[in-house]
MARLUMVEX-645601 format. One record per residue (C-alpha): residue number from 1; z, y, x. Coordinates in steps of 0.25 Angstrom, whole numbers, plus 5000, padded with zeros to 4 digits. Layout:
N
NUM,Z,Y,X $
...
END
This chain:
90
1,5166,5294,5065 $
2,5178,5292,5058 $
3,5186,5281,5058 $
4,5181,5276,5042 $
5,5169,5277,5046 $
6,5170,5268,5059 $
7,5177,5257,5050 $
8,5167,5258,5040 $
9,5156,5255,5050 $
10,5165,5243,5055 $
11,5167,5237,5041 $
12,5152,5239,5039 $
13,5150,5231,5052 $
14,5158,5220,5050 $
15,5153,5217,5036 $
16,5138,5217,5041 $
17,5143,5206,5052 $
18,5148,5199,5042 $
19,5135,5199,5032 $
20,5129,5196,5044 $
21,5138,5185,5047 $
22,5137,5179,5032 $
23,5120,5182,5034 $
24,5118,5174,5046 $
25,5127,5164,5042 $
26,5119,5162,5028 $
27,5107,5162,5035 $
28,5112,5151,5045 $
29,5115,5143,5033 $
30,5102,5146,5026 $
31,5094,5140,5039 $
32,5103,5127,5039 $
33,5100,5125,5026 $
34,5084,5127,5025 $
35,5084,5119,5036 $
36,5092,5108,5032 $
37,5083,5107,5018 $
38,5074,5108,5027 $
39,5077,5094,5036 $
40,5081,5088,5022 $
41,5066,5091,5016 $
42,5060,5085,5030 $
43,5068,5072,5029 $
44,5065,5072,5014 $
45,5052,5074,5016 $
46,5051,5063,5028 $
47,5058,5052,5018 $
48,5049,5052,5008 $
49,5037,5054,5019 $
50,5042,5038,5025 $
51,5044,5034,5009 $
52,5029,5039,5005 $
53,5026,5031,5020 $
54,5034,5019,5016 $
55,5028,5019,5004 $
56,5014,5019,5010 $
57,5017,5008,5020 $
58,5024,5000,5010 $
59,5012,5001,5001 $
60,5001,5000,5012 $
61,5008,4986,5017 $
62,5006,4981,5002 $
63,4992,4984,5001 $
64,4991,4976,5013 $
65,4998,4963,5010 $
66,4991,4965,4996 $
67,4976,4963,5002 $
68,4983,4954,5015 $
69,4986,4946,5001 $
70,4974,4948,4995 $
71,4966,4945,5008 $
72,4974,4932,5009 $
73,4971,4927,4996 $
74,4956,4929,4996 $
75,4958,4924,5010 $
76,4963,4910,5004 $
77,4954,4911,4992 $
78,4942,4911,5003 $
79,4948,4899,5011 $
80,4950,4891,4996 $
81,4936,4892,4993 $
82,4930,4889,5007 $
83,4939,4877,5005 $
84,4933,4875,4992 $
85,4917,4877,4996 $
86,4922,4868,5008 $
87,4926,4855,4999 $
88,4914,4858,4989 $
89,4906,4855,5002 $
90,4912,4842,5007 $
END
């Protein structure tokens, strides 16, 4: 073989180690980056999924006084009569 020939060869080598080099090193940042839009579509995803929660609670624990309100109310409305029916029959 003669002597071009062998530093041809070498040339050639070293370009492909470094294509290789840039390939695995653009690879490396491609995984990083998936992964971190990856963890940031998670925690996106789990913030609005305790929003909607909050929201839930939040309305649930309306409703509830609402009809403790209404219950109340009633309640008195009840007693106010009975007191009413109760002097009629005295």
């Amino acid at each position: 073989m003669s002597v071009e020939f062998l530093k041809k060869i070498r040339n050639t080598e070293k370009e492909c180690e470094k294509k290789l080099k840039i390939a695995e090193s653009t690879k490396q940042n491609a995984i990083m980056e998936a992964e971190k839009v990856a963890i940031l579509k998670v925690r996106d995803t789990d913030i609005q999924a305790r929003l909607e929660a909050e929201k839930i609670i939040a309305s649930i624990k309306n409703r509830v006084e609402q009809e403790y309100v209404k219950m109340l109310n009633e309640s008195e409305l009840e007693n106010n009569n009975l007191k009413e029916i109760g002097r009629a029959h005295v």
